[in-house]
N, C-alpha and C positions, 0 to 999 in steps of 0.2 A: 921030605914029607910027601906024603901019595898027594897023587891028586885028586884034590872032592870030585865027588861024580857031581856032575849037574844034571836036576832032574828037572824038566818043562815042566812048568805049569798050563792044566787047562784053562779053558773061557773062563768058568765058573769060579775059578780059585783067584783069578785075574779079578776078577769082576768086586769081591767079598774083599779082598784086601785095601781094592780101589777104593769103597766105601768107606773101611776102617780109618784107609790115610784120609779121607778128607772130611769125616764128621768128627775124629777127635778123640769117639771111643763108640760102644755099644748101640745100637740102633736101639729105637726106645719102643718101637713095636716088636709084637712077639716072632721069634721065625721058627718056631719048632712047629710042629705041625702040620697040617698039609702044607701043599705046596700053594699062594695065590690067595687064603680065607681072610689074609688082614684087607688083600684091597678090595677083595666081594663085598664086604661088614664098611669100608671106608663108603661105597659107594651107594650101600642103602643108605646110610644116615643122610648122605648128602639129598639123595632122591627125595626120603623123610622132609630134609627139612625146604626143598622147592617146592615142596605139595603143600606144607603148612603156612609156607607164604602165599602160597597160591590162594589158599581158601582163606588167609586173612585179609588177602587185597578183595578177595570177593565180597567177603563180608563186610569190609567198610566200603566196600561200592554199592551194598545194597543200603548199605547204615544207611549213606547220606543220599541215594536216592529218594528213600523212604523219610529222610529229618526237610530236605527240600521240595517233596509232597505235600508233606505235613503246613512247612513254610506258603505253599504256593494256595493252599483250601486256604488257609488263617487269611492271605493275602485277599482271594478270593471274594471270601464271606465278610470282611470289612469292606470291598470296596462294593457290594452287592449293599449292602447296609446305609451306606452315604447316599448310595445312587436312589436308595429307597425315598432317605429324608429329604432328600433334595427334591425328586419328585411332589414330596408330599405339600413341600414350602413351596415350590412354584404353584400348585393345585388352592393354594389357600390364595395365594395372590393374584390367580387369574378369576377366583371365582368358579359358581357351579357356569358348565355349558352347557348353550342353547338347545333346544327340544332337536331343532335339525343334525348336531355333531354327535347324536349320542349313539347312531348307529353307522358313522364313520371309519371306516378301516384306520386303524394304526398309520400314521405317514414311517415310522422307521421300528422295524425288529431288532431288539437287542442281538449283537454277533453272539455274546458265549452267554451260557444261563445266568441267571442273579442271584445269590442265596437270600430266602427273608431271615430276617432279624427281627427278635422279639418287639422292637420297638419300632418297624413298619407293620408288624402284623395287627397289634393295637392299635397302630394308628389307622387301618383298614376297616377293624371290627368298628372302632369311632363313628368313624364314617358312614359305615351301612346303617349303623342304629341312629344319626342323625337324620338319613336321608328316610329311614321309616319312620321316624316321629315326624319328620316335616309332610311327609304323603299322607299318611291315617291325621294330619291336622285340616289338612287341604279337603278331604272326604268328609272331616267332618263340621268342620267350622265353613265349608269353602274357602273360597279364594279372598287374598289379604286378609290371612287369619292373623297375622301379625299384628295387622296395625288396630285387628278388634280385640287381641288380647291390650295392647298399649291403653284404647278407648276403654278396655273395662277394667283394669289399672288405674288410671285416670278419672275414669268414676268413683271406683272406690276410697282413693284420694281425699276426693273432694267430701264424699259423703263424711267421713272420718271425722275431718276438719272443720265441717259445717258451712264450706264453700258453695253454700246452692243456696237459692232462692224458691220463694211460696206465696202466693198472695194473701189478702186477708183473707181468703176462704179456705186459705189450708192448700192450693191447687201446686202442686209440686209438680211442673212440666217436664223435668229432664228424668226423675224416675218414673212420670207414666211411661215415656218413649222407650226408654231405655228396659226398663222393668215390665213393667204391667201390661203394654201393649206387647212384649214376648211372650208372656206368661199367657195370653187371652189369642195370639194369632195362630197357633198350632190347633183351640178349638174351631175357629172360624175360617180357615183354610182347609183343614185336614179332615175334622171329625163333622160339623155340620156343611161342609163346602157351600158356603154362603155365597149367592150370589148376589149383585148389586147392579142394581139398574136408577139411571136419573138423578146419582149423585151431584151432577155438576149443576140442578137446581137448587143446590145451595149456593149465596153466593159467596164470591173469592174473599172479599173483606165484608166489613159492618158486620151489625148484630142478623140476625135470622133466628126465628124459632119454631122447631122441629116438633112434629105430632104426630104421635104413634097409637096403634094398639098394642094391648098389653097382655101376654098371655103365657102359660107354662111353667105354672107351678110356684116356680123360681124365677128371680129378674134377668133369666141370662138374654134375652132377647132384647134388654136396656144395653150390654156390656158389648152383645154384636153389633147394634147400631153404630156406639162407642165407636169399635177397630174400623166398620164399614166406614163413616165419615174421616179416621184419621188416612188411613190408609189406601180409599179409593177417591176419594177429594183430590184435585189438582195442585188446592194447594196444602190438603193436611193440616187441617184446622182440627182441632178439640170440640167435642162436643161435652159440655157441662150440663149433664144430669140432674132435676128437679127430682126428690128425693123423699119418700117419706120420713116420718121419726123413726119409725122401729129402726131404721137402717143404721140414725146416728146414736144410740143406745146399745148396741150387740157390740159387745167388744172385739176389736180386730176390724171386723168389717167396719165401722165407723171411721176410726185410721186411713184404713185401704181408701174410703170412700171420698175423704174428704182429699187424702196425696192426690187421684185420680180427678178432682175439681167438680167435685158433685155438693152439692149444697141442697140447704132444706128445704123444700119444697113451700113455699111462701111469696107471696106477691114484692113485696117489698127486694130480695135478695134474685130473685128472677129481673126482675126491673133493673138493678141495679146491672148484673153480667149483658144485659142489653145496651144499655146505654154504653157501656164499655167494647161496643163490637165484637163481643160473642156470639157464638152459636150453642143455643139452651135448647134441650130438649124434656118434652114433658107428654108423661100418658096417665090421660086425664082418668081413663078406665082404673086407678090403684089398686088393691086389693078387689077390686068386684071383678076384673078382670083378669087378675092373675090367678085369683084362686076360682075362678069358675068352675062347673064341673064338664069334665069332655064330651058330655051330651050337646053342649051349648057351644062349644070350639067356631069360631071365626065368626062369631055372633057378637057385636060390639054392644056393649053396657053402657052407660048412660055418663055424658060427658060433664058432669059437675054441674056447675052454673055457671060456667065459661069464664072462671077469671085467668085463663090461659090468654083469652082473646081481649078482655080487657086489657090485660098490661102489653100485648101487642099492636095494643090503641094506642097507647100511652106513648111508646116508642118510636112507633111508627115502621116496626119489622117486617119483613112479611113475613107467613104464614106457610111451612113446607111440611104438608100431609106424608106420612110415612105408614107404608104398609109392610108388615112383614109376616111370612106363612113359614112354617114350620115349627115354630115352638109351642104350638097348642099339642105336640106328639110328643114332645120330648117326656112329659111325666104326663100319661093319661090318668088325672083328680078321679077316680072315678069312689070317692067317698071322700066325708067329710069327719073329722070325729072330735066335737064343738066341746064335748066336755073336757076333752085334752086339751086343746087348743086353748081353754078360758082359763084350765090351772096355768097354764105358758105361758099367757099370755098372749099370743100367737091372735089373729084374727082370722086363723082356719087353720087344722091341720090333715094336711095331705094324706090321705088311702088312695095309693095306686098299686097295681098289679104285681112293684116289685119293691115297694115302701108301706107299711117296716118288714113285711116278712123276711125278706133278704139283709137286714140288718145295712150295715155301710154300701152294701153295692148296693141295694136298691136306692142308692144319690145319685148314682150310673145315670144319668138322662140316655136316651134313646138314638142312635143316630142317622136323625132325618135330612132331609136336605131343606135347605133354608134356601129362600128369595130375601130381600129387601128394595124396595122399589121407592124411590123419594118423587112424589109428585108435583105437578105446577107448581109455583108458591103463588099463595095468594095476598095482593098488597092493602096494605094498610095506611101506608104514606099517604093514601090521598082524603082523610078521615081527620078531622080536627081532634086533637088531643081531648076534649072535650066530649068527643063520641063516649068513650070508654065510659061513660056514663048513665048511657041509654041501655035501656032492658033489652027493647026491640033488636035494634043492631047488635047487640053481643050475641043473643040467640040467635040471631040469622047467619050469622059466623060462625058459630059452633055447630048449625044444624049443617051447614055447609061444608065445612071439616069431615065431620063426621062422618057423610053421605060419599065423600070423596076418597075417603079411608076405606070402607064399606064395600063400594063398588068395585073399587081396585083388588080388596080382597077375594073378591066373586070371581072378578079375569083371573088373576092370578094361581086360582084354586082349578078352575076350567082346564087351563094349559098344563096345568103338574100330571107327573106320568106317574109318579108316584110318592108317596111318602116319603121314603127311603131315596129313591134314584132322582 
């Protein structure tokens, strides 16, 4: 038998067999082809897919920076919100601070900002609209307007209830104070700036009894004496008003007149508020002097038959002349019109410059400035009850009065700069 030729194998032929014997059979990639295209295509995928990892590790690195943002504001804006209420409960429990801390610097600045929360922000707005109703109350009621809201509370109360007291004459004390002397001090401070001189010749206790002229249409000049003695007196005594009838006749004003402690003009019911340490006052001029006409202004009319100074016999009061200038301006009478006046009623009815033409404002009184001056008193105590008797002595008393009212109005008229001022 010949001998086979033996033919070498190259690298290549070496290499491709090596593979057959140790995979088993066919490689399972392609190899026809160029030469190298399966591991080009092996090694994009691979690139593909480190890139895809790449950009999903990115994207959950932003996920959860962005979910632990989110986390750290929520954390944030809750503990800005506690730190709010917490504030707001210590502020209730320390109370408002004093005038001096209000322009205080801060002792400590928050390190990182605080977010508000609806329910600090309310509780803020609360607060500023507290602090402006307690300021426009302080402006306008003054200071402890609390305890005058509680006092007129407590008034009302009692009124409701019938918790008050009156005397026989009807004189209701805690609503003239409370009521009537408010309602009456805005004209006698404000609109006639009444002035008051010799008040503290009335005295502190016992009875005394006051004697005016009368004048201006209208009794307001009885109603100024009134405030002048509660409110410039040391010690704020009442003065109780002798009173004609028309006054307790006219509806309303009878009421008002009798709460306020005014009683009917009568010997008997004067006597009695004396004897009981009152201060009565009475103008003996009634109707002749109030309805005068302005031609006659501070010209005193004729003082009765002096049974003012009788029952101040009786008593044993003294006697305290009262002069008072400005209310003969307040309505200048300057007509009378009798036949209206007699269908009314009325024992004069007023023609002045701006009644009735002007309708309701012509009730407008004028605004003059007023005096009221209380003179010496003069005593009676030393006069046997007995006196009040005598013709002579009451007249000499009265012309006395009179002459002392008179004179004082003449000084008094002297030194005015003017009506008005």
């Amino acid at each position: 038998m010949a001998d086979a030729k033996v033919i070498p194998l190259d690298e290549d032929t070496r290499a491709r067999r090596g593979a057959r014997a140790g995979g088993g059979g066919r490689p399972r990639g392609r190899t026809t082809g160029r030469p190298g295209l399966a591991a080009v295509r092996t090694d994009e995928a691979a690139a593909r897919g480190d890139a895809s990892r790449d950009d999903g590790t990115r994207e959950g690195t932003a996920r959860g920076d962005a979910a632990r943002g989110e986390a750290g504001r929520e954390d944030t804006a809750r503990e800005g919100a506690a730190r709010g209420e917490a504030a707001v409960a210590e502020a209730a429990l320390e109370g408002p601070r004093d005038d001096g801390d209000a322009g205080a610097p801060c002792a400590h600045a928050p390190d990182e900002p605080e977010s508000a929360s609806p329910g600090s922000a309310l509780g803020a707005v609360a607060g500023a609209l507290t602090d402006a109703v307690a300021g426009a109350a302080d402006r306008v009621l003054g200071g402890r307007w609390d305890r005058r809201v509680a006092g007129g509370l407590s008034f009302l109360r009692r009124r409701i209830t019938g918790d008050y007291e009156v005397d026989e004459f009807g004189f209701d004390e805690e609503l003239t104070d409370q009521v009537l002397m408010s309602l009456l001090r805005p004209l006698f401070d404000s609109y006639f700036r009444v002035e008051v001189k010799g008040v503290e010749n009335i005295p502190s206790a016992g009875g005394a009894l006051v004697v005016g002229n009368h004048s201006g249409t209208l009794p307001l000049d009885a109603l100024m004496a009134q405030v002048a003695v509660h409110d410039h007196h040391p010690s704020g005594r009442h003065l109780r008003l002798l009173a004609a009838d028309l006054v307790f006749v006219l509806p309303l004003v009878n009421e008002l007149a009798r709460k306020a402690g005014h009683t009917l003009a009568c010997a008997e019911d004067a006597q009695l508020l004396l004897e009981r340490g009152e201060v009565v006052g009475v103008m003996p001029e009634g109707f002749k002097g109030l309805g005068k006409p302005f031609s006659e202004r501070y010209k005193l009319q004729r003082f009765g038959r002096g049974g003012f100074v009788s029952t101040a016999l009786r008593t044993g009061v003294p006697i305290v002349p009262c002069s008072i200038v400005g209310a003969e301006e307040i309505y200048p009478m300057v007509g009378d019109a009798k036949i209206l006046a007699r269908l009314l009623g009325f024992p004069y009815f007023p023609v002045t410059p701006t009644f009735p033409w002007l309708g309701p404002l012509g009730l407008v009184p004028l605004p003059t400035k007023w005096t009221i001056q209380f003179g010496e008193p003069i005593p009676t105590d030393g006069y046997a009850p007995e006196a009040a008797d005598d013709p002579m002595l009451v007249f000499n008393l009265t012309d006395q009065v009179r002459e002392t009212i008179q004179h004082t109005l003449y000084k008094l008229l002297v030194r005015r700069r003017s009506v008005f001022f």
